[in-house]
C-alpha positions in Angstrom: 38.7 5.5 166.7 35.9 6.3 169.7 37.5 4.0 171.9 41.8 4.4 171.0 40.7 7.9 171.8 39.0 7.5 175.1 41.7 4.9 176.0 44.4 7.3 175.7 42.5 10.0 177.8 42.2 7.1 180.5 46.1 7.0 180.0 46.3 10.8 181.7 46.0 11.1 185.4 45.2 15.0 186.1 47.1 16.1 189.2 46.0 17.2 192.4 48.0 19.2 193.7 49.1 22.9 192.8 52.9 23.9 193.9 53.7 27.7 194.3 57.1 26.9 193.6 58.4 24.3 191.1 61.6 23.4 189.7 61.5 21.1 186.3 65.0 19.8 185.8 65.8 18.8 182.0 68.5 17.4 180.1 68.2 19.5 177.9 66.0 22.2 178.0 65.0 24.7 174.4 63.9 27.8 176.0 63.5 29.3 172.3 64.8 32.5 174.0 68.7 31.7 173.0 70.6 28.3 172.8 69.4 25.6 174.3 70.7 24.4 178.0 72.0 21.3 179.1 70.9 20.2 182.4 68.8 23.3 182.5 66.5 24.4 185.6 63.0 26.4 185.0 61.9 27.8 188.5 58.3 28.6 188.8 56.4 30.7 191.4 53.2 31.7 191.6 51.9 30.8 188.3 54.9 32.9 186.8 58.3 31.6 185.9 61.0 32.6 188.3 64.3 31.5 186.3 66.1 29.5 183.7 69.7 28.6 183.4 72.0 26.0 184.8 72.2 26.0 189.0 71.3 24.3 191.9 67.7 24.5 192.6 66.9 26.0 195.5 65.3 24.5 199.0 61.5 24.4 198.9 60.8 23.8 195.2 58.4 20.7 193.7 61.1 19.3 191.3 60.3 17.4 188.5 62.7 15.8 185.3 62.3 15.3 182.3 64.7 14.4 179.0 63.6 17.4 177.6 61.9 20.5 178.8 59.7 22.8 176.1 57.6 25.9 176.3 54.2 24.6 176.1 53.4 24.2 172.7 51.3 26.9 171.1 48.8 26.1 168.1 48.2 29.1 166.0 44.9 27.4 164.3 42.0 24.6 165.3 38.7 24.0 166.1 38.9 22.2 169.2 36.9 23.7 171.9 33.9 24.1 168.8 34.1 21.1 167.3 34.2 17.9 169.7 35.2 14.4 169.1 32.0 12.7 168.7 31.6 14.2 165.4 27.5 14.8 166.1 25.8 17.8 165.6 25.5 18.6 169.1 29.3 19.3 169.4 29.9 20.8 166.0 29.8 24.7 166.3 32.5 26.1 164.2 30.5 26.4 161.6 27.1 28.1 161.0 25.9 27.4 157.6 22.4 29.4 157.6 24.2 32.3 156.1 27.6 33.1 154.2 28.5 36.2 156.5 28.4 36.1 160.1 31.4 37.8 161.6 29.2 38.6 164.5 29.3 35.3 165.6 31.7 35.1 169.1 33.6 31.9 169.7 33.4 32.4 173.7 29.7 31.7 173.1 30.3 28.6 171.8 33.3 27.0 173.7 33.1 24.3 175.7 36.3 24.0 177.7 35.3 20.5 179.0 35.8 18.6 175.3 37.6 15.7 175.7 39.9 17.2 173.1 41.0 19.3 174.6 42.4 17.1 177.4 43.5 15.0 174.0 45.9 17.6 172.7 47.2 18.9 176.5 48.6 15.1 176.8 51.1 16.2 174.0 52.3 19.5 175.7 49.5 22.1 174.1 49.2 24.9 176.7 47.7 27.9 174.0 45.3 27.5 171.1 43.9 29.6 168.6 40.6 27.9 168.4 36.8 29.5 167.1 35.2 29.3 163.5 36.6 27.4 160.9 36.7 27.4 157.2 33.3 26.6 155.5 31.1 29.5 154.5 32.5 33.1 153.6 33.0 35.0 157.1 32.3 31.9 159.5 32.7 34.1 162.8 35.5 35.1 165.5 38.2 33.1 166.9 39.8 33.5 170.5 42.8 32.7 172.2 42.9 29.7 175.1 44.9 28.0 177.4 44.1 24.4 177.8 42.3 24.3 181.4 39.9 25.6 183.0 36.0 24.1 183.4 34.6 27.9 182.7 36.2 29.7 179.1 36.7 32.3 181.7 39.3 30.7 183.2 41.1 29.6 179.9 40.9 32.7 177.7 43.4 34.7 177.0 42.0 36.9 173.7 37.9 36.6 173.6 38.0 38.0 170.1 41.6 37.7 168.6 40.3 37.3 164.3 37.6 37.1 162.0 37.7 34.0 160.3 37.0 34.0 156.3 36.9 31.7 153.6 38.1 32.3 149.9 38.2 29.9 147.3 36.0 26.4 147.2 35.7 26.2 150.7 33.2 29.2 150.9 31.0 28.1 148.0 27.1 27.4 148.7 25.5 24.2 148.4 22.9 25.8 146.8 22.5 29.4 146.5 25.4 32.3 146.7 28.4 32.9 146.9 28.5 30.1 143.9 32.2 31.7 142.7 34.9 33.7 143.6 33.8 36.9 141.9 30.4 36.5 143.8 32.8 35.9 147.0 35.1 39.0 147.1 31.8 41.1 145.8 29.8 40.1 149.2 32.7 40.8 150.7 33.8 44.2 149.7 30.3 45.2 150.1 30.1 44.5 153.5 33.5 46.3 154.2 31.9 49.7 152.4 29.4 49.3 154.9 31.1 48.8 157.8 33.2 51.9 156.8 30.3 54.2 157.3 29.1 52.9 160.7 29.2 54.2 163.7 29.0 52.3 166.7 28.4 54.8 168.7 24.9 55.3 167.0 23.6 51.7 165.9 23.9 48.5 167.1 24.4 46.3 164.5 26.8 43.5 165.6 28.0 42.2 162.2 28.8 46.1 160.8 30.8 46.8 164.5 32.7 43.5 164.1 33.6 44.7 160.6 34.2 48.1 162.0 36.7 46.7 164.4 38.4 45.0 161.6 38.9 48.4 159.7 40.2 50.2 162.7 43.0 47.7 163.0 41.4 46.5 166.5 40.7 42.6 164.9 42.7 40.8 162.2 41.0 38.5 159.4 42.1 35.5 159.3 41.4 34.0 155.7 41.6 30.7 154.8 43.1 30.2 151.0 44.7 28.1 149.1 45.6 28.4 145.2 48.1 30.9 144.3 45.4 33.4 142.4 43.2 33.3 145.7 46.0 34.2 147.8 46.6 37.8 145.2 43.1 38.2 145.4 43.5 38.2 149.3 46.2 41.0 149.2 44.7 42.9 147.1 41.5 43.2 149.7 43.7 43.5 152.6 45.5 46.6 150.6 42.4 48.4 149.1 40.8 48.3 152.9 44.3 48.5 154.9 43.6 45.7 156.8 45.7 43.7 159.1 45.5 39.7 157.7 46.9 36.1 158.3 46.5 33.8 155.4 45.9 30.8 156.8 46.7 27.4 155.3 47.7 28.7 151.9 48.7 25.6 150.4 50.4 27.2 147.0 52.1 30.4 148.7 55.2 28.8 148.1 54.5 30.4 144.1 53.9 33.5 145.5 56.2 34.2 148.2 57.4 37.4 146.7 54.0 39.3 146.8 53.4 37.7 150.2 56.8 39.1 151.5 55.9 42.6 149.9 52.9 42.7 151.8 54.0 42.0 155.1 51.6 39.2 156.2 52.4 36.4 157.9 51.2 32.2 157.2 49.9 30.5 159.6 50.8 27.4 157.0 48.6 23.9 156.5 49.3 21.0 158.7 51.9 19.7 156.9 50.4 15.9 157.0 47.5 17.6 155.2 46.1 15.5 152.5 47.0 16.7 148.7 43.7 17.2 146.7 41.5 19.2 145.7 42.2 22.7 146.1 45.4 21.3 148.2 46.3 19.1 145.1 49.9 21.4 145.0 50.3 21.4 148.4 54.0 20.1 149.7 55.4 18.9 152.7 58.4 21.7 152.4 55.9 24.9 152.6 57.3 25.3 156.2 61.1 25.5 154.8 60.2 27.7 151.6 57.8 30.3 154.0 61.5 29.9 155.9 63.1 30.6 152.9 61.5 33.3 151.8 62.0 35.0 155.3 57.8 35.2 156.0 56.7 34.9 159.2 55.0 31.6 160.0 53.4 28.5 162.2 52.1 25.6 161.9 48.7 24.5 163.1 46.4 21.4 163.5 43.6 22.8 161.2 40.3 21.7 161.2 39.7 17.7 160.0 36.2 16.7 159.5 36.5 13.2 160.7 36.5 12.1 164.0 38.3 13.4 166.0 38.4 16.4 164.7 41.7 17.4 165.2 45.5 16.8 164.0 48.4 16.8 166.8 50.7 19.8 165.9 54.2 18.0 167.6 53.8 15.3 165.0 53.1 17.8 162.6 56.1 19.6 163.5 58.1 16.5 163.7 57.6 16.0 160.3 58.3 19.3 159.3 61.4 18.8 161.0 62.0 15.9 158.4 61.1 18.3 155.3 63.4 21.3 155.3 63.3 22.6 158.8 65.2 22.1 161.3 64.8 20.7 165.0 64.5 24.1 166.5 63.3 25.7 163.9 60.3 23.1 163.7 60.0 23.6 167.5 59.8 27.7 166.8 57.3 27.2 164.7 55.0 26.0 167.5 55.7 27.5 169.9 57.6 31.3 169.9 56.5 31.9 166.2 53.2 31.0 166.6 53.0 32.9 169.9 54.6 36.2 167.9 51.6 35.6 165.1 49.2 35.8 167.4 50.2 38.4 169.4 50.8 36.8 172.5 54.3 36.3 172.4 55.0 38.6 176.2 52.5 35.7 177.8 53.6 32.2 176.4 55.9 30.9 173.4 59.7 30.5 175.3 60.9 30.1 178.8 61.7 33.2 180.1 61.8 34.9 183.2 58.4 36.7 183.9 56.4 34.8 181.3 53.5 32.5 181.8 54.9 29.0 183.4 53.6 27.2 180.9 55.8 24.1 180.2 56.0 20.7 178.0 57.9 17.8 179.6 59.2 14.7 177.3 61.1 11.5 178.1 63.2 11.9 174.7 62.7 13.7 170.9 59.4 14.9 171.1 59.2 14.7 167.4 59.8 11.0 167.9 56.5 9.0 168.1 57.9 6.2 170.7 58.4 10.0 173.0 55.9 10.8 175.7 54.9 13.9 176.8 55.3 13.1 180.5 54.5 16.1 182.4 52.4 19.4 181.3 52.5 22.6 183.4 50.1 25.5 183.0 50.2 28.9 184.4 52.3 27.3 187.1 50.0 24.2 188.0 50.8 20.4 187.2 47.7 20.1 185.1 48.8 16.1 183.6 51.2 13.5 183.9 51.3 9.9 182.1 51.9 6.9 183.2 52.4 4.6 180.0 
């Protein structure tokens, strides 16, 4: 695995140069900001983009082609930029096992925006994650909002401290020691919420009570990783008694639910739907994109967290087979890109091609749910950041 992976990163050659202006000429091009275009133009300047539609391009633009032109391709959930390919322990910090809670625990501390994954998941058009701690104790820390460049997180982030990841169900349960069960879970829980209601940051410096504190004045979200149907009430519930804004994240079995989940508002940021079926995913389905759909919930897809090398799934092929379960081309497209923009709450910077957003694009030589399809060309904020030669 080592090797295929370091083969394919030997397969990008990073550009040089930086254009002010560039034109990227598609066949077709999906803006996700209306229909799509045929022979469609994107014109970029300064880092912005400039114009979409059908026309000549102007004189003095860097033009580039491609079969078909996307947004860069936004994904609403990983660990890359925490956890790194080598699968050691010196590049695994998403999670911190020495205690169950530790929302104080700040993902820009722990990025490393030089992980070869990251250049791994760029070579398939990913311009924005939503990266930090990951499922594996109760609160496992904050998560933070990226582009894919940059050698300092400075120069990559976009949201330092965008959720507060948590984990309900088996996933938080102790080796040895508590939480043991879900009572003892949503118990720890609750009682750090109480607390956090009476602080004042103002007049203590306690970083896990302020983090919660944030969470309770609506300036964080939780993110809360769940998955069986009874979890995912328990979940609302918490997120009604303390009026708090929530994602469920993976929620393999809220196609049972969908009604309470649509009552309450929150949107899914839903498994990857190649996600293996057992354990507490055992009911899991490769349609939970179209019933979420269905239903008429807000929701994304993501890569998730893997823990095998290499730590990370590719959210286009997830997408592409989404596209083969219920959804439809655009629809699957939407789902990485504009809808998981709008989850996030970035959806003014990245997600579509439109005129004043981010110039973030993803270039392919054909279906980019198609495996034999390349992702030829990536743009970022207006710079060539990779192009492949195969």
């Amino acid at each position: 695995m080592k090797k295929l992976l370091l083969t394919a990163l030997a397969a990008l050659i990073f550009v040089p140069f930086s254009s002010a202006q560039i034109a990227v000429k598609g066949d077709v091009v999906y803006t996700m900001a209306g229909d799509p275009i045929e022979n469609g133009v994107v014109l970029m300047r300064d880092g912005k983009i400039e114009r979409v539609g059908q026309f000549d391009i102007p004189d003095g633009y860097e033009v580039m082609e491609a079969a078909v032109v996307t947004p860069g391709l936004v994904d609403a959930h990983t660990v890359v930029g925490l956890a790194g390919y080598l699968n050691q322990p010196h590049d695994q910090d998403q999670v911190e096992r020495s205690a169950p809670i530790q929302p104080e625990l700040r993902a820009i501390d722990a990025y490393n925006p030089r992980e070869a994954l990251l250049e791994w998941v760029r070579g398939f058009g990913v311009t924005t994650m939503h990266t930090g701690h990951g499922p594996g104790v109760l609160v496992s820390g904050q998560t933070m909002i990226v582009k894919t460049i940059g050698n300092d997180v400075q120069e990559a982030v976009i949201d330092p401290a965008a959720m507060v990841a948590v984990t309900l169900g088996n996933g938080a349960r102790a080796s040895s020691g508590s939480p043991g069960t879900r009572s003892k879970m949503i118990a720890m829980l609750r009682s750090e919420l109480l607390k956090a209601q009476n602080y004042d940051p103002e007049k203590g410096t306690d970083l896990r009570m302020a983090t919660l504190k944030a969470v309770l004045d609506g300036d964080m979200r939780m993110l809360i990783t769940v998955e069986r149907s009874h979890d995912i009430l328990t979940t609302l519930r918490l997120a009604e008694e303390f009026d708090i804004d929530i994602v469920l994240d993976s929620a393999s079995e809220a196609y049972l639910v969908t009604e309470q989940i649509k009552e309450a508002g929150v949107p899914v940021i839903t498994h990857p739907t190649m996600a293996r079926h057992g354990g507490e995913r055992a009911n899991a389905t490769f349609e939970a994109g179209a019933h979420l759909r269905d239903a008429g919930i807000p929701f994304a897809l993501q890569s998730g967290f893997e823990a095998y090398v290499p730590k990370t799934r590719v959210i286009l092929f997830e997408a592409g087979v989404a596209a083969a379960n219920g959804l439809s081309f655009e629809e699957a497209l939407a789902s990485i890109t504009i809808d998981a923009a709008r989850i996030l709450g970035v959806d003014e910077r990245v997600g579509s091609l439109e005129a004043g957003k981010d110039a973030d694009i993803a270039m392919y030589n054909g279906d980019p749910f198609e495996y034999t399809t390349h992702a030829i060309g990536v743009i970022i904020n207006g710079e060539v950041v990779s192009t492949v030669v195969r």
